[in-house]
C-alpha positions in Angstrom: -9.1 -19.7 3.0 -6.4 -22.2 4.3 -6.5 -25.0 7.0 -9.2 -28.1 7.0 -11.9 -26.2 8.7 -12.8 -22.7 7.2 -13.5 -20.1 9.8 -16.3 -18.9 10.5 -16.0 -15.1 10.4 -13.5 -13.4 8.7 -12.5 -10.0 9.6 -10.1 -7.7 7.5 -8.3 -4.7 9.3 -6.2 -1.9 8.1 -4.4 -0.3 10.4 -4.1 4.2 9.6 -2.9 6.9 10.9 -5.6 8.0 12.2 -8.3 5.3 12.1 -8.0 1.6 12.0 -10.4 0.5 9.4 -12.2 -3.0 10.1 -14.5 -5.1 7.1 -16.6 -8.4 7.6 -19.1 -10.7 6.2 -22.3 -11.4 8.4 -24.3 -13.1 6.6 -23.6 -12.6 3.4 -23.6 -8.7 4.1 -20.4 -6.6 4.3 -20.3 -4.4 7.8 -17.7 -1.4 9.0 -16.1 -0.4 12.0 -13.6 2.7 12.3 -11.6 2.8 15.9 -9.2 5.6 16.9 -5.7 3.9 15.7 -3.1 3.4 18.8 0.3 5.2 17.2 2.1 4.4 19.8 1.0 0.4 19.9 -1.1 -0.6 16.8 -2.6 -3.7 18.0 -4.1 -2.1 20.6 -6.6 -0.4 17.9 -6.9 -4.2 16.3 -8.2 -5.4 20.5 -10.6 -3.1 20.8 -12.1 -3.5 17.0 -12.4 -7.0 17.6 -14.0 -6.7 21.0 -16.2 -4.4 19.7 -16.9 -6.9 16.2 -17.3 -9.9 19.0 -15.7 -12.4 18.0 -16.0 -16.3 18.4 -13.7 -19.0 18.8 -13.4 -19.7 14.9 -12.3 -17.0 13.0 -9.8 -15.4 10.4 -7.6 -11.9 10.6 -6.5 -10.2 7.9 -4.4 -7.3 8.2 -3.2 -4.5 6.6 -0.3 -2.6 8.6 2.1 0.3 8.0 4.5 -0.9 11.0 7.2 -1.4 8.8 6.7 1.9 6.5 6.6 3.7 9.6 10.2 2.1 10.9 11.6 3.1 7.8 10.6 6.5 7.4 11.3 7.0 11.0 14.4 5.0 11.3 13.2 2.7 14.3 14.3 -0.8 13.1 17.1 -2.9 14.3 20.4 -3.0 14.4 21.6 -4.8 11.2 24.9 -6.6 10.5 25.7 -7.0 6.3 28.0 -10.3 5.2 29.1 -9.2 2.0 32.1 -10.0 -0.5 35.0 -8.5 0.7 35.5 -5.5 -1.0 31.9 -4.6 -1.2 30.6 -3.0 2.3 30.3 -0.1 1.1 27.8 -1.0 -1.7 25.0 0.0 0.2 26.3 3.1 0.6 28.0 4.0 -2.8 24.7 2.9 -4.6 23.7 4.4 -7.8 25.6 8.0 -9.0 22.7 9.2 -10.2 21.9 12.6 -8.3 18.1 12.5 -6.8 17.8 16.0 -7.7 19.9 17.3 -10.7 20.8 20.8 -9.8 20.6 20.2 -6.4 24.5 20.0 -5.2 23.9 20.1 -1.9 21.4 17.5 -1.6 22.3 14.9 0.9 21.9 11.4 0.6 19.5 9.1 3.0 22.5 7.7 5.3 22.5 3.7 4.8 20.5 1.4 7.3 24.0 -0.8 8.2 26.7 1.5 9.6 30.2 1.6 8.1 31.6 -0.9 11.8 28.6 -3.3 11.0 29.6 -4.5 7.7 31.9 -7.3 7.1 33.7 -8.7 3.7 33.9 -12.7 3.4 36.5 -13.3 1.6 34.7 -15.8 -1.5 34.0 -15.0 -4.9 31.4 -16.4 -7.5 31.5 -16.0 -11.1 28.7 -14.0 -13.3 27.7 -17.3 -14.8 27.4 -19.5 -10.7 31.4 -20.5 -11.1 32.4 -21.1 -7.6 35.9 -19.5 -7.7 36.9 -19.1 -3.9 35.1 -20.7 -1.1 35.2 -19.1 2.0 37.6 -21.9 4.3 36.5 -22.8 7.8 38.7 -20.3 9.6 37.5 -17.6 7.3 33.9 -18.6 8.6 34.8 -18.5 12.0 36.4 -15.7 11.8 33.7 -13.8 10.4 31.4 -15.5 13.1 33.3 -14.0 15.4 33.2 -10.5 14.0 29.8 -10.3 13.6 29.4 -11.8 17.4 31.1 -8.8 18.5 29.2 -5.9 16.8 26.3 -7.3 18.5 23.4 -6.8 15.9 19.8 -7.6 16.0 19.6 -8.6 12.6 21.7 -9.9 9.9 21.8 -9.3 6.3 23.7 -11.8 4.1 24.2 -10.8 0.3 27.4 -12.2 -1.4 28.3 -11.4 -5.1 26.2 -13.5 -7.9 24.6 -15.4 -5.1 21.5 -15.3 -7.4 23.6 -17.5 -10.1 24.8 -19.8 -7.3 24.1 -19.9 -3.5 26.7 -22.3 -2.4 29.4 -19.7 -0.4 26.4 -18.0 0.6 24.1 -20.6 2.3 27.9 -21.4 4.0 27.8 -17.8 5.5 24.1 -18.9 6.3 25.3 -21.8 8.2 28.2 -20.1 10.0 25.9 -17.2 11.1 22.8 -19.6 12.2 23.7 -20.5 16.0 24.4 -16.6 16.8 20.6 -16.6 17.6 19.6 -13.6 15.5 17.0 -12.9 12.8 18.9 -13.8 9.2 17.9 -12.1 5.8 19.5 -14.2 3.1 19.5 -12.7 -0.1 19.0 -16.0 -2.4 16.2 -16.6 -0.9 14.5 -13.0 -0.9 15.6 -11.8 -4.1 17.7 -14.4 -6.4 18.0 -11.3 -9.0 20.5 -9.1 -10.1 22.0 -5.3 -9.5 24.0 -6.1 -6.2 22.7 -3.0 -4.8 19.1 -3.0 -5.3 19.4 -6.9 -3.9 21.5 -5.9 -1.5 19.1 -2.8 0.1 16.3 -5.1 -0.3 17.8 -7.7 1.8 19.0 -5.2 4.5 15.6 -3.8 4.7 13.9 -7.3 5.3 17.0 -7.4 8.5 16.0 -3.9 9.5 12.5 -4.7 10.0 13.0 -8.9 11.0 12.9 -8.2 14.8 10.5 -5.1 15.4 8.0 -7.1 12.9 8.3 -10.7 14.4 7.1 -8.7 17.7 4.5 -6.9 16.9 3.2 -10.3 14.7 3.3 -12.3 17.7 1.5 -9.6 20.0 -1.4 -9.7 17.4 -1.0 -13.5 17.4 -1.6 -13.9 20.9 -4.7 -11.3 20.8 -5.9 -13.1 18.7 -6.0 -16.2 20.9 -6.6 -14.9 23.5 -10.3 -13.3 22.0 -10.8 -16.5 20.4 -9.2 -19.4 21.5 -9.6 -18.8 25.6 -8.3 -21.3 27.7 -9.0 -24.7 29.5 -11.3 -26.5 27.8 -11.6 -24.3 25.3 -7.9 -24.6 24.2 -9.2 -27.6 22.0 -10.9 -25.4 19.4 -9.5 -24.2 16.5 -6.8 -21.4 16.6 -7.8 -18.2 14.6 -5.4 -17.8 11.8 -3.9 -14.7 10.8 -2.7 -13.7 7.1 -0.5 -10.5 6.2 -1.5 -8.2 3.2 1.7 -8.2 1.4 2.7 -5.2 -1.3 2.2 -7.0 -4.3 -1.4 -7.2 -3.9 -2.1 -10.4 -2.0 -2.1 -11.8 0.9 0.4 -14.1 2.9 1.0 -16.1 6.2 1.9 -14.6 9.2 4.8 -17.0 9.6 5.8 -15.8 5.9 5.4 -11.7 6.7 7.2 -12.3 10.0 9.8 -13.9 7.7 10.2 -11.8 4.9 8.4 -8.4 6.3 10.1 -6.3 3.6 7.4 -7.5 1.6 4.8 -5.7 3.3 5.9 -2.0 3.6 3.0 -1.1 1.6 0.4 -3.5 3.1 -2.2 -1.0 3.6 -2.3 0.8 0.5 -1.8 -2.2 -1.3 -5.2 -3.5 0.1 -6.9 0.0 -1.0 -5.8 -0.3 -5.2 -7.0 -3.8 -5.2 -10.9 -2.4 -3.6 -10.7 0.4 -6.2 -10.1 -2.2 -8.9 -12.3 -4.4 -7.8 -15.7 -2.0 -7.2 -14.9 -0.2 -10.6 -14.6 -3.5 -12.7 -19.0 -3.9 -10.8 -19.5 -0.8 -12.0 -17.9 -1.5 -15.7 -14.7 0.9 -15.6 -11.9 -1.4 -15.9 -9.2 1.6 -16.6 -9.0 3.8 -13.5 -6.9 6.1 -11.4 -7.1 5.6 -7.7 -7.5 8.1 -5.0 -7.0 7.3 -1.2 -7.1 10.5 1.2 -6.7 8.9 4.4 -5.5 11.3 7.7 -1.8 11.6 7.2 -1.4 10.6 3.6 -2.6 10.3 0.0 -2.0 7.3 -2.0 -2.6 7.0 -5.9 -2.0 4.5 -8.9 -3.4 3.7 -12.3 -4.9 0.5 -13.0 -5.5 -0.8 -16.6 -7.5 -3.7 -16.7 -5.5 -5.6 -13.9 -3.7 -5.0 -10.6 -0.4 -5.8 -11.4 3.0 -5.4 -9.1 6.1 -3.7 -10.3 9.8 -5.7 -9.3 11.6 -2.1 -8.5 10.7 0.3 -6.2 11.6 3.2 -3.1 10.5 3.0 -0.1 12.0 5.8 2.1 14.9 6.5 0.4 15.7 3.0 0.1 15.2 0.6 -3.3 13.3 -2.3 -3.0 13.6 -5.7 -5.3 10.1 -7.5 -4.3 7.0 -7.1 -6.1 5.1 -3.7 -5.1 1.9 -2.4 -6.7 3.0 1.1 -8.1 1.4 3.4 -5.6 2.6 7.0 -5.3 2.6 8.5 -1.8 2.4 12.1 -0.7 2.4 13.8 2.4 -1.5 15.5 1.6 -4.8 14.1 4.3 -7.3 15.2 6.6 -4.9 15.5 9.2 -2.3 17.5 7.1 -1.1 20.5 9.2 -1.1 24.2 7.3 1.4 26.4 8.0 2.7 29.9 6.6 6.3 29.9 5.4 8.9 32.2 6.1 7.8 34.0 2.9 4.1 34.4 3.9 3.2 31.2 2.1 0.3 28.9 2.7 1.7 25.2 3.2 -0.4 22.1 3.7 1.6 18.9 5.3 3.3 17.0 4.9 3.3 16.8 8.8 0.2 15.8 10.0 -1.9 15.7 13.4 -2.0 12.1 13.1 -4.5 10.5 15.6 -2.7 12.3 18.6 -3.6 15.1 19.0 -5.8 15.1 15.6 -7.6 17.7 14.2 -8.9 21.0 16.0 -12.5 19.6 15.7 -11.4 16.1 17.5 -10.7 17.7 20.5 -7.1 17.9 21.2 -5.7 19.5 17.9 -4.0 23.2 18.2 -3.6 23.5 14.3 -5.3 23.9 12.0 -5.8 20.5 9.3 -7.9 19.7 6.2 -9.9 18.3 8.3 -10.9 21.6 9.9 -10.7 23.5 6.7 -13.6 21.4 5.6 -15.4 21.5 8.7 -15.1 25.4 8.5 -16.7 25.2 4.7 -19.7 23.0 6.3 -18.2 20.4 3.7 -18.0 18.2 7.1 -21.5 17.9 9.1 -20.4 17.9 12.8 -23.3 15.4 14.0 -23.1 12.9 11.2 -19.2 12.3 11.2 -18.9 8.3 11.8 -22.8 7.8 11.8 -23.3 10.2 14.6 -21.4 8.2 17.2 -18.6 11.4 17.0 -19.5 14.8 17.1 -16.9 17.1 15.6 -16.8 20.4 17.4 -17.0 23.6 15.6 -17.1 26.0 17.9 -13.6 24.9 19.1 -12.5 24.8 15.7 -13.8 28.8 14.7 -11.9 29.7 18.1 -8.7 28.0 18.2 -8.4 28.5 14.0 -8.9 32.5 14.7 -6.4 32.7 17.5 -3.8 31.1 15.2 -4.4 32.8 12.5 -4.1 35.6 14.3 -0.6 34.9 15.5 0.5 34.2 12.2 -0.1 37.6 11.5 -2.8 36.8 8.6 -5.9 39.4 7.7 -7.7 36.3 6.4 -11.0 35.0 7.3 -11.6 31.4 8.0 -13.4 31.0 5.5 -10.8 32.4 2.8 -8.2 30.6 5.1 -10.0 27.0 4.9 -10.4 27.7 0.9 -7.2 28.2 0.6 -6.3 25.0 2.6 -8.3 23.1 0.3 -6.7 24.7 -3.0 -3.0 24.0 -1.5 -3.5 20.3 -0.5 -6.0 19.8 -4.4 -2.5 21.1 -6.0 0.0 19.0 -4.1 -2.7 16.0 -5.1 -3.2 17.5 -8.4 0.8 16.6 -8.7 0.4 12.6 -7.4 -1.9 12.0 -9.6 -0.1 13.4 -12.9 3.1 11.4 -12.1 1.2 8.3 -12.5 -1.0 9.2 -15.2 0.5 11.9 -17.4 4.3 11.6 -16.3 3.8 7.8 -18.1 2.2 8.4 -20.5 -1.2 8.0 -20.3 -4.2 10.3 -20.5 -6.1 10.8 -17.6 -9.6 11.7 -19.8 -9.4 7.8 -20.9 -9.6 6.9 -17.2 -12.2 7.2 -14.4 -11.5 8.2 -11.0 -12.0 5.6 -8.2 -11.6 8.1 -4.5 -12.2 6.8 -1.2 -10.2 6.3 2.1 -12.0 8.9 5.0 -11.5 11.9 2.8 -11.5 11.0 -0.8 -14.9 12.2 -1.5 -14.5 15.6 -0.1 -12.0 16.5 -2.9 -12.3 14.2 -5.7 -14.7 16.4 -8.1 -12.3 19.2 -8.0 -9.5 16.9 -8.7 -11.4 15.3 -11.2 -12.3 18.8 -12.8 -8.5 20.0 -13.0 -7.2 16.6 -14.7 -10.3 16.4 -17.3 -11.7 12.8 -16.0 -15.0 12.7 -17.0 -16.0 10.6 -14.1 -15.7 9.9 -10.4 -16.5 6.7 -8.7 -17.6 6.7 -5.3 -17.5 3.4 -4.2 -19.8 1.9 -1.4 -18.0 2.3 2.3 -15.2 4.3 1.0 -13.6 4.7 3.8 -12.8 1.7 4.5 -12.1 0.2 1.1 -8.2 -0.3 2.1 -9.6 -2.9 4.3 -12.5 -4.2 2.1 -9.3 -5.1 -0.6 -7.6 -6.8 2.2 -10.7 -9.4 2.6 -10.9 -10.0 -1.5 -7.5 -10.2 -2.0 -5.9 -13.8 -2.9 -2.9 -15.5 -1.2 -0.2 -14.6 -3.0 3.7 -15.2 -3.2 6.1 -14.3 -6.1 9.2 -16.0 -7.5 12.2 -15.0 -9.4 15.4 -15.5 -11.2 17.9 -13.7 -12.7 19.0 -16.2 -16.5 20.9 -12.7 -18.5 20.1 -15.2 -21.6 20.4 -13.3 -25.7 17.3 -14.5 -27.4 17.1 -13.7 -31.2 13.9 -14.8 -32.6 11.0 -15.1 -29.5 11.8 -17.4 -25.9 14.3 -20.3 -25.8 11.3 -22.2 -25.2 12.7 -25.4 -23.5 15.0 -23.5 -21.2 12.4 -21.5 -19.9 10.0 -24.3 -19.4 12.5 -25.8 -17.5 13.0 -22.5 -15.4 9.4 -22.0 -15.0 9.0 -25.4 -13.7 11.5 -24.7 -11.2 9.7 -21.7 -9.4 6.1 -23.6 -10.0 8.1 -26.3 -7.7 8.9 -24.0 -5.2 5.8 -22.5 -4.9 3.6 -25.5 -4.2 6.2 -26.2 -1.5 5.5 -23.1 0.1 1.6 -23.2 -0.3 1.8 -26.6 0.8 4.0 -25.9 4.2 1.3 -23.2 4.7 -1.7 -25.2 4.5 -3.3 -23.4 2.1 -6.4 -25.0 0.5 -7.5 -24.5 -3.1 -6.2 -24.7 -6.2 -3.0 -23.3 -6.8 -2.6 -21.0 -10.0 0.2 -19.7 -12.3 1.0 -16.5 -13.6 4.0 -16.3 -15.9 5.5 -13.3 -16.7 9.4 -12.5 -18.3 11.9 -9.1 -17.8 12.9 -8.7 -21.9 15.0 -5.6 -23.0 17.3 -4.5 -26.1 20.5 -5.9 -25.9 22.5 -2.8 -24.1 19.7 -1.1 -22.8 20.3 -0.9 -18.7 16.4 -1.1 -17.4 13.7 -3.9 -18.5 9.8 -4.0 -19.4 7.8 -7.0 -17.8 5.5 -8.9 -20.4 3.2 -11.7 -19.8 5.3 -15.1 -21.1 2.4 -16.0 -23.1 2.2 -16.4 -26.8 5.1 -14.0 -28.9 6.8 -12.6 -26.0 9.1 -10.7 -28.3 6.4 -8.9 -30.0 4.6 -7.8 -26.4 7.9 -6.3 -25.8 8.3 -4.2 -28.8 4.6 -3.1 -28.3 5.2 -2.7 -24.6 8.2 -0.1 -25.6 6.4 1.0 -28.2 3.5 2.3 -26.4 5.8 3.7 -23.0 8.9 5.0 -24.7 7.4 5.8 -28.0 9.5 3.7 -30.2 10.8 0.2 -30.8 13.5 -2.3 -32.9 12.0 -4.3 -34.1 15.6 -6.2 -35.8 17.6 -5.6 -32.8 18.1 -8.4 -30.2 16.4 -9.0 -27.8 17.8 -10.2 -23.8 15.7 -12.1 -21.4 16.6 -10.9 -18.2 14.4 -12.3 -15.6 11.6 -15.0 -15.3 9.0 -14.4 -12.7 6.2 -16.6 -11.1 3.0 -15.3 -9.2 1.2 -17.8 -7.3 -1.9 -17.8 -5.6 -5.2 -19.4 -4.3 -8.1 -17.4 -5.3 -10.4 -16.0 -2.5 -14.1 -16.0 -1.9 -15.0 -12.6 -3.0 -16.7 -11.4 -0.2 -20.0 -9.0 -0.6 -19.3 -9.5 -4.2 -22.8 -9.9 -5.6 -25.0 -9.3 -2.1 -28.0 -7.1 -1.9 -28.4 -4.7 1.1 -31.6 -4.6 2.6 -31.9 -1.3 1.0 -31.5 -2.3 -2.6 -34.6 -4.6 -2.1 -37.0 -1.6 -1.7 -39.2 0.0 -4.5 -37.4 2.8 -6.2 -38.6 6.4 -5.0 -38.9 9.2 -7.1 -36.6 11.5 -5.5 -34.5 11.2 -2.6 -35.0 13.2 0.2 -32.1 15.3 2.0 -31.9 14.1 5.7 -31.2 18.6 6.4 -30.2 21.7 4.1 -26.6 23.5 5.3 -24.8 26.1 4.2 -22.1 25.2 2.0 -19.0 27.2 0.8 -17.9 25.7 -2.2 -16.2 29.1 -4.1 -14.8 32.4 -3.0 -16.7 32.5 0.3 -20.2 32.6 -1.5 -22.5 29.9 1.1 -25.0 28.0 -0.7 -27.8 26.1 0.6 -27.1 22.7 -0.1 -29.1 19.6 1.0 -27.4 17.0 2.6 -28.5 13.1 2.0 -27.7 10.1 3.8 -25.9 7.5 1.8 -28.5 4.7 3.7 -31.3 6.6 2.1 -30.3 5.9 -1.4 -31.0 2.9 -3.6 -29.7 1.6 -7.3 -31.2 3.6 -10.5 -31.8 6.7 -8.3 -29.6 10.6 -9.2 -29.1 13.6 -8.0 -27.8 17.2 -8.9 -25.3 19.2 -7.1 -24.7 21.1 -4.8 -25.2 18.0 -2.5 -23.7 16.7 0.6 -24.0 12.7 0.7 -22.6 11.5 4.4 -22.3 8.0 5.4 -20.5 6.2 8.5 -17.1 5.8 6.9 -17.0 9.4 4.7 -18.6 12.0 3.3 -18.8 13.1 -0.6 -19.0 16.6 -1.6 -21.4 17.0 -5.2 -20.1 20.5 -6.7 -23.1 22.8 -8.0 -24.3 21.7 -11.6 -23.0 17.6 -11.2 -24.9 14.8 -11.6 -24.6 11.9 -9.0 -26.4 8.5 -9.8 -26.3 5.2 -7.7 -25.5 2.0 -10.1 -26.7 -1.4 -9.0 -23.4 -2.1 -7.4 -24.7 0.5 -5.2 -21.4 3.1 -6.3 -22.0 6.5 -6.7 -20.9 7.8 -10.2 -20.3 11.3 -10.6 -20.4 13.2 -14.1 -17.7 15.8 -14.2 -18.0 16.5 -18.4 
């Protein structure tokens, strides 16, 4: 990791809705905690996991948080002040004209994080090609100090026109802004790209989140001294250092998240696609879709070969310029409230129990969830749920479930009721995971299926069924992968900049090397400032498109770049030009200091024992996997079985983190990366 001494222990947690999700090496062996998450103070959760985990004076924390997704979507960030151009405050508002929903004309618009008073134009203008035309004078400066004093924001956001192409009039506004005390965003340095309003949202997101983020950082900072550094004598030992996962796929500093937290609005979910692509490539399936049921939410991508970020993307309403790994979210997990509608209709989420109250079975829930839908199948054993240490309560669950079915005026059973919860919340799934497979292009039969997160393996067969993959993987502790791709994920940062350069035959080679060379600077700036350790690598990548066409594709800047591109549109649009010219849009930089894979190649103690003929199934339950027919179905505990061994469904396979449902007639085999691969065809 980073630093002169290496820490001793290092811990990965990901903070959910409903359960905060810890992973660490002892030993060379992976272990996994769940805790009860803390909604209403996350790092609460993170105290007690790491009392519980017991940790020393030397260790590392890295964590996976949906703080600032959670702010967003619930509009609990700061008050922002935007310093724009004058004449374009209301850019952030006006946007792009293109309706959300086509026929929809009386579909409203997500209202803008900065409020009409809290924006203010500077008057200064720079030229598309970084021509300084007007500078802003002193009294113009002051002026706008002034201004801004007065609105008394939390934040600031500062985004002038073609700052990207030249920062002078805005590292000015920088200047004038800096002794007002508050958090600044400064769009150069966040996102030195073009389309003022993407930059421009991106920059007032990283404000919206700057001040509720630097807290909640520095709460887990000092928690994490506190358990490890203690005080007196003990103050001379090493601090334990605490790293961010970021969106794009790797991790970062705390000083650098606390910074620039706009880059981690999908830390969490970003931690569980680089697991999934990272236990499929052990088991030899490097093309895969991903499937994370946790509590509250469901979260799916496509991988082909690599985990690779995207540079646009919406979060909340809101676009976002930084590198994000393409994960689609939907309102669909084991906490997932159903409802009827006012036509009689089942719905499933997207609100959801959350950890308070929780499900029905937990103890506190009134509604109906997934969660007891599957509990009511016997899909859920109520004495193994988290190894035994929980007990889920059924009786509660039959009772309360009847009495609210009963004042929704419903003649269902609860066992047609619970089916029918299932088949609602496998359609809305059904849906994620064909706008990332068969909405782009790609067919999901050529892919496997990689489902974990708490209740991934209770509905990934039937998913897998409806989409025609022929196979599921199951990897080991499931339900805590999100955190497991926290602990193997590299340190990461990503750099940018906007050229707009026509290129007619391939890359202006000498122009870009000098570009390249530029960001490569920067980076081993950053990583040096940091004190990270380890040899810094490059990943070079370009933004081509036809001349005239608004979007770009990203290529790797290796070898023909004009030719990737033509394939590249070839294979997502379905055509190409191969005469007609070519623009280089944007070069980007990815950075990063590859981590010790952790548990990558290290036998359990179980896959050391001789090989038994058969396993054996820990009980036998009834099971209710179609039209209210039970089956008996043995149930087997995940500790019991070792590489090389099979089964055949019906089957029930529970372990601390999750529980897998096996369909009748499938066949489940353990490989020696100790996954569980499911044959659907």
């Amino acid at each position: 990791m980073a630093g002169a001494s290496r820490p001793e222990l290092r811990i990965a947690i990901d903070t959910g809705g409903t359960f905060t999700d810890c992973v660490w090496a002892d030993g060379g062996v992976l272990k996994t905690l769940k805790v009860f998450s803390t909604p209403d103070d996350p790092s609460r959760a993170i105290g007690e996991a790491l009392r519980k985990i017991g940790v020393g004076a030397r260790f590392a924390l890295l964590h996976g948080t949906t703080v600032g997704t959670n702010a967003l979507l619930q509009r609990k960030g700061a008050r922002v002040a935007l310093v724009t151009t004058s004449g374009f405050e209301d850019v952030i508002e006006i946007g792009r004209q293109a309706r959300p929903r086509l026929y929809d004309f009386f579909f409203e618009r997500v209202p803008p994080l900065v409020s009409l008073e809290l924006r203010f134009g500077v008057q200064e203008r720079t030229g598309a090609e970084g021509q300084v035309l007007e500078i802003p004078s002193a009294d113009e400066l002051a002026r706008l100090r002034e201004a801004v004093r007065r609105g008394e924001p939390e934040a600031i956001a500062i985004s002038l026109l073609f700052s990207f192409a030249n920062p002078e009039n805005e590292t000015a506004a920088e200047a004038a802004m800096a002794d007002l005390g508050k958090p600044l965003s400064v769009s150069h340095k966040i996102l030195p790209e073009f389309r003022e309003y993407e930059r421009t949202s991106t920059v007032v997101v990283n404000a919206y989140l700057q001040p509720l983020m630097q807290s909640y950082l520095e709460r887990i900072g000092e928690l994490a001294r506190n358990l490890g550094g203690g005080s007196g004598e003990s103050r001379k030992k090493p601090e334990p250092r605490i790293f961010v996962m970021q969106s794009s796929g790797g991790i970062t500093a705390l000083e650098a998240a606390a910074r620039e937290p706009v880059r981690t609005v999908l830390s969490g979910p970003a931690g569980g696609l680089v697991g999934a692509a990272a236990m499929a490539e052990r088991s030899g399936f490097p093309r895969v879709v991903s499937f994370d049921m946790g509590g509250t939410s469901t979260d799916v991508a496509l991988v082909e070969g690599e985990v690779r970020p995207g540079s646009q993307a919406e979060v909340a309403g809101f676009p976002v310029g930084v590198p994000m790994l393409d994960i689609h979210t939907v309102g669909a997990g084991g906490g997932s409230l159903a409802r009827f509608d006012a036509g009689g209709a089942l719905r499933v989420g997207p609100e959801s129990a959350g950890a308070d109250p929780g499900p029905i079975c937990y103890g506190r829930g009134t509604q109906p969830t997934v969660t007891d839908a599957n509990l009511l199948l016997g899909r859920l054993r109520a004495d193994r749920f988290l190894g035994g240490e929980f007990t889920l309560d059924v009786e509660r669950t039959r009772r309360i479930s009847a009495e609210w079915l009963k004042k929704q005026g419903s003649h269902l059973t609860l066992e047609h009721f619970a089916e029918g919860v299932l088949q609602v919340v496998n359609a809305n799934m059904e849906r994620a995971l064909r706008v990332v497979s068969i909405e782009r292009g790609y067919d999901p039969r050529e892919f496997a299926l990689v489902a974990f997160g708490g209740a991934g393996g209770l509905h990934a067969c039937e998913l897998a069924e409806a989409l025609g993959i022929p196979t599921v993987i199951l990897p080991a502790r499931p339900g805590a992968l999100s955190a497991f791709g926290i602990l193997a994920s590299d340190a990461v940062k990503d750099f940018s900049r906007t050229l707009l350069w026509n290129i007619a035959d391939g890359s202006p080679r000498a122009g870009l090397q000098k570009e390249f060379r530029k960001l490569e600077t920067a980076a081993r700036k950053e990583f040096h400032a940091e004190r990270w350790a380890g040899t810094l690598l490059f990943e070079r990548s370009l933004d081509l498109r036809y001349r005239g066409q608004g979007y770009e594709l990203n290529v790797p800047a290796t070898g023909n770049a004009a030719d990737r591109f033509h394939k590249e549109h070839q294979r997502r649009y379905g055509y190409h030009h191969p005469g007609k010219e070519i623009e280089l849009v944007t070069v980007r930089l990815r950075a990063k200091v590859k981590a010790a894979r952790a548990g990558a190649a290290q036998p359990t103690a179980k896959s050391t024992r001789r090989l038994s003929r058969r396993a054996e199934p820990v009980e036998r339950a009834t099971v209710i996997f179609q039209e209210g027919r039970g089956i008996a179905t043995p149930v087997y505990e995940r500790g019991d079985l070792v590489p090389g061994q099979s089964l055949k469904g019906p089957a029930v396979i529970t372990e601390y983190s999750a529980t897998t449902v096996i369909p009748p007639g499938k066949k489940v085999r353990v490989d020696k990366a100790e996954n569980l691969l499911i044959e659907i065809r």
